[in-house]
Structure formats: C-alpha cells, structure tokens
KOLDREN-868290 format. One record per residue (C-alpha): residue in three letters; z, x, y. Coordinates in steps of 0.2 Angstrom, whole numbers, plus 2048, in hexadecimal, padded with zeros to 3 digits. Example, Ala and Ser with C-alpha at 12.3 -4.5 7.8 and 13.67 -1.06 7.14 Angstrom:
<atoms>
resn/w/u/v
ALA/827/83E/7EA
SER/824/844/7FB
</atoms>
This chain:
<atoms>
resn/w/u/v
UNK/800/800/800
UNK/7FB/807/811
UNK/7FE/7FC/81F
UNK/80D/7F0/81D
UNK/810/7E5/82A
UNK/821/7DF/828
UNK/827/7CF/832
UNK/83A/7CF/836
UNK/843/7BF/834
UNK/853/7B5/832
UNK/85A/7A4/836
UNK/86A/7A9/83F
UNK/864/7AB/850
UNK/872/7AD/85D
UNK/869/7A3/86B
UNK/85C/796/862
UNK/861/795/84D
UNK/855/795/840
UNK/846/797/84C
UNK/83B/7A0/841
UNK/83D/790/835
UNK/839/781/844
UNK/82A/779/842
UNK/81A/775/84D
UNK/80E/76A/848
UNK/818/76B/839
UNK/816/77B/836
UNK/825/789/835
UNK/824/797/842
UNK/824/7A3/836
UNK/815/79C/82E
UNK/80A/79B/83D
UNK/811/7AD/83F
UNK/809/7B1/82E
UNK/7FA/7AB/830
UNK/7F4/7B1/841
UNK/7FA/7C4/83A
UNK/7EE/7C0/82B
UNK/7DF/7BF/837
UNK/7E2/7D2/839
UNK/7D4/7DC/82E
UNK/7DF/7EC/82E
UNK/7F0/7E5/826
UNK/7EF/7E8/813
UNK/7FD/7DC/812
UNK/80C/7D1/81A
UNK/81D/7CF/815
UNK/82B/7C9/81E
UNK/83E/7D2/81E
UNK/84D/7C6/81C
UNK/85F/7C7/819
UNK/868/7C5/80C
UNK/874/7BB/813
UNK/875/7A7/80E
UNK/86E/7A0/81C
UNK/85D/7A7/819
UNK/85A/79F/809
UNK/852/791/812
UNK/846/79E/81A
UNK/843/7A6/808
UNK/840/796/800
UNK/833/791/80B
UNK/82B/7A2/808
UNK/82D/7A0/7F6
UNK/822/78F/7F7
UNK/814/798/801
UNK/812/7A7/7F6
UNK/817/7B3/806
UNK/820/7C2/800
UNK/82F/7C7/806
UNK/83F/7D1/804
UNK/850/7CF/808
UNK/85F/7DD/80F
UNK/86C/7E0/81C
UNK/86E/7D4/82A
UNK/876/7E1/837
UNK/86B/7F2/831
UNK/858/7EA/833
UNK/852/7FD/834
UNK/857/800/821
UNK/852/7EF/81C
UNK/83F/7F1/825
UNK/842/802/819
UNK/845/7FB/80A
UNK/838/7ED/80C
UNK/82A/7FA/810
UNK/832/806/7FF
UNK/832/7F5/7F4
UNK/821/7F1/7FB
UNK/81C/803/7F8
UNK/813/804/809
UNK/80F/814/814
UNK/80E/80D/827
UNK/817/7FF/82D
UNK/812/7F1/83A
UNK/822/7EB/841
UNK/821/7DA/848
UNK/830/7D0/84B
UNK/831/7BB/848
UNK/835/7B9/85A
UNK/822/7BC/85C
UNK/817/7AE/854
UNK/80A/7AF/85F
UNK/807/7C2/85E
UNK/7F4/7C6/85F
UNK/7EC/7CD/84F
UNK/7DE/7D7/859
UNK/7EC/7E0/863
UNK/7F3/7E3/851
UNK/7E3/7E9/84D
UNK/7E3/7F4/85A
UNK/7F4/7FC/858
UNK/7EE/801/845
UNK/7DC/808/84B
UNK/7E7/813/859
UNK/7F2/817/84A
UNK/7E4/81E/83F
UNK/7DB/826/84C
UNK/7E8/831/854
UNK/7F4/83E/84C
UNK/803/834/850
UNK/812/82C/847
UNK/815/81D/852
UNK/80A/811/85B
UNK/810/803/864
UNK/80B/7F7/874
UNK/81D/7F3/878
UNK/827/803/87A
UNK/820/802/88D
UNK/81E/7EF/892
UNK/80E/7EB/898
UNK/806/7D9/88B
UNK/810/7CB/88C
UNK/822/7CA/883
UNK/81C/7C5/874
UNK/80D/7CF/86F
UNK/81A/7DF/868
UNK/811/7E8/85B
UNK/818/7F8/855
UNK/80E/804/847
UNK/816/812/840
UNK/818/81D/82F
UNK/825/81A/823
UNK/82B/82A/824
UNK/82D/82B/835
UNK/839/81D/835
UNK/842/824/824
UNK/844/836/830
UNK/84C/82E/842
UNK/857/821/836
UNK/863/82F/82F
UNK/867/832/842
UNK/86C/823/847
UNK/87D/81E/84B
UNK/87E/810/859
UNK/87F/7FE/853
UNK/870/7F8/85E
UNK/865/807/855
UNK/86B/7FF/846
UNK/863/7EE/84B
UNK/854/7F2/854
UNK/848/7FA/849
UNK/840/806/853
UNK/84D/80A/861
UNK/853/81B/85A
UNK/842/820/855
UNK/83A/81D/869
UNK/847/824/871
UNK/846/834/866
UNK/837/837/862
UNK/82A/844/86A
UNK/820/83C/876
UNK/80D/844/86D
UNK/814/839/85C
UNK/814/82C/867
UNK/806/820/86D
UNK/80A/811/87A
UNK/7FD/806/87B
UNK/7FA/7FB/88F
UNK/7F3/7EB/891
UNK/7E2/7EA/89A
UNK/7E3/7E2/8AA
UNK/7DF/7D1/8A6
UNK/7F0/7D2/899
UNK/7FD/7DC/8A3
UNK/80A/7D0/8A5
UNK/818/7D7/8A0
UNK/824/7CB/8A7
UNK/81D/7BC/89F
UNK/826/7B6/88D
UNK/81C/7B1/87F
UNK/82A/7B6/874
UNK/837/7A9/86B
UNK/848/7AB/872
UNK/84F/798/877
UNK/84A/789/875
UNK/83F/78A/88A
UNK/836/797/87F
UNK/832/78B/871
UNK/82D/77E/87F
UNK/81E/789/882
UNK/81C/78F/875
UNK/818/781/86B
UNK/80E/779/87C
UNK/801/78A/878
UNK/800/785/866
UNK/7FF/774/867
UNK/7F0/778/877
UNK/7E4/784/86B
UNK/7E8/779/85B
UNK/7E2/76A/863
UNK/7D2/775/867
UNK/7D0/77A/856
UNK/7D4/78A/857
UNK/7E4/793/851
UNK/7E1/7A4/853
UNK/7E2/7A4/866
UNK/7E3/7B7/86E
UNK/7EF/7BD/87C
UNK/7E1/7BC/889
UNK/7DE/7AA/885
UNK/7F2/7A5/885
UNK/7F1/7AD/894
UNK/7E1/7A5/89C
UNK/7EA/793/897
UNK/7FB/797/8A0
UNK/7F3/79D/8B0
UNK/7E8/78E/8AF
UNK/7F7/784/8AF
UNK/805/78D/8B9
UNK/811/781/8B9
UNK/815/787/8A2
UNK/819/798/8AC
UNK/82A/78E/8B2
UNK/82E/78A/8A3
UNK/836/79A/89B
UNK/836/7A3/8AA
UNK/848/7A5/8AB
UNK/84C/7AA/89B
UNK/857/7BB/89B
UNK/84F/7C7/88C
UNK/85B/7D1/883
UNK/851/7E1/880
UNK/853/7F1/877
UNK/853/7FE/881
</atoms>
C-alpha cells in the first residue's frame, strides 16, 4: 500500500457530538466525506481511524454496513493511532484528513500527492500556512517521517494533533506548503465542521450542488456560491477555531 489516506473520526465532540455521524439528505457526514475523497485518482485507498472507546461503535457499525475499512485506537494519542492504522493497513505515505472536513476537495488532494511525488520532501501540506478555506486541510507525508518526530514528543496537544510536533520540528527543505491561487485565498472563511452555525452552511452548500446534480463540488465553486450570496458568510462567521499551533 502506498498512499493511505486515513480519515480521523470520533463521536465525542466537545462542541457539536457525534458530527461525523449527522446526516444530510440522509446521508452521514462521514460518508459524504468518503465519497468526495474517492473521486481522488492518486489515493490507493481510504480508511477511517476511530477510537476504541464505546461511544464510537455507532460510528463503526455504520462503517461496517458500508464496507469502509477502518481501525480503532487511543482516543487521547491520535498520532499513534494514525500510526498503527497506516502499519495495520501496511501503507508507506499518509494523507491526513480529519472528519471536521467533509467537503475537502479531492483535486487539492490530488495536488498535495503530485507535489509529494515530485519533490524530495517528507511532508506536504496546504494547511501548515493558511491560505484555502478552513476546511480544505490536506496533509501528505511518509510513514516514517511521522514514526521519527513521534518518539519526541512529550506535550499533550502534540499528542492530539497529528502533525504538530512534526511541523514545528521539521527542516524547512522536507517541508512543502502549498497557497491557494488568488481566486481561493480566503483563509478566514470556515468550511470546516466545528458547531452546529458550521453545519447550518454546511449542509446549505450540500443541499445547493446536490439539488444541481452534482456532488463533487470543488473549493472554487463553494466559494463562487458563497460570494454570490453573501449573506451564508454571516452565518459562521463568528465562530472561534481552536487551532493547533
């Protein structure tokens, strides 16, 4: 297995419970998640990584039921459970994209793996330095490059955001940030699923493309419907992100 990409999801949300589970047009986040990422023609396969703790079985049982793979470990150390997914799965690079982000665009994905294979580099990512949409985080990076920066690590919140440690540490010519074109930087607009505002639009975007037939909807086109219609702008607008940095 080469290129993993390994969806990070759980039901114990502090701020909106069991998000990666609600449904739109009765379909479960995680699901619509799932299928935009398979759109992507350089993933060689999708897997999401749970916990292990009870509240998750509704998560896994649903996964169970739509033959998605998946693999369950710690709640609080998500960097050696993103580890032990991508050794069970016996994969060499990882695609890290978190279940806060259903409407992530597969050709940014695309393009995070094509920078990957073309450059001598361990870590690609259009996220490290915000410049698309909160919400259209993708992070590519080697296995082994994960396994390294994880025996250093000793800070709780390292502990909880995958790729903190790894960032913060690593040399700058192993690393490739990736910045939106001009027509995407907006970093200050959310597209991610923290609270129930950010459902509010966020099911509004999905229920708009789907009613147009199309599901597969990129960042520019999201974006090209939220400027037509400025007054979706207000409605998450004043939502605090907690970050990682």
């Amino acid at each position: 297995m080469k290129n993993l990409a390994i969806i990070t999801a759980r039901m114990s949300s502090n701020r909106l419970p069991g998000k990666v589970m609600v449904k739109i047009k009765n379909i479960p986040i995680i699901k619509i998640l799932f299928d935009r990422l398979k759109k992507s023609k350089l993933i060689d396969k999708i897997v999401v990584s749970t916990t292990t703790c009870q509240s998750d079985n509704i998560l896994v049982n649903f996964l169970k039921k739509n033959n998605i793979e998946f693999f369950r470990g710690s709640k609080n150390n998500v960097v050696e459970r993103v580890i032990k997914t991508a050794n069970f799965f016996k994969a060499k690079n990882i695609i890290l994209i978190t279940g806060d982000c259903p409407l992530v665009d597969y050709k940014l994905v695309d393009q995070c793996l094509r920078t990957f294979k073309f450059n001598n580099v361990d870590f690609v990512t259009n996220a490290d330095t915000r410049s698309f949409p909160d919400g259209m985080d993708v992070q590519v990076f080697k296995k082994s490059t994960l396994i390294k920066f994880y025996k250093n690590i000793n800070l709780k919140k390292e502990f909880e955001h995958v790729t903190l440690h790894m960032r913060r540490n690593i040399k700058k010519e192993k690393m490739i940030n990736i910045f939106a074109p001009p027509e995407e930087y907006f970093p200050k607009i959310g597209l991610t699923l923290d609270d129930k505002r950010d459902l509010k639009l966020i099911r509004n975007i999905v229920n708009h493309f789907w009613e147009k037939k199309s599901k597969y909807f990129s960042c520019k086109e999201i974006l090209n419907y939220l400027f037509s219609n400025k007054k979706l702008l207000a409605i998450n607008k004043n939502v605090k992100r907690k970050g990682d940095n």
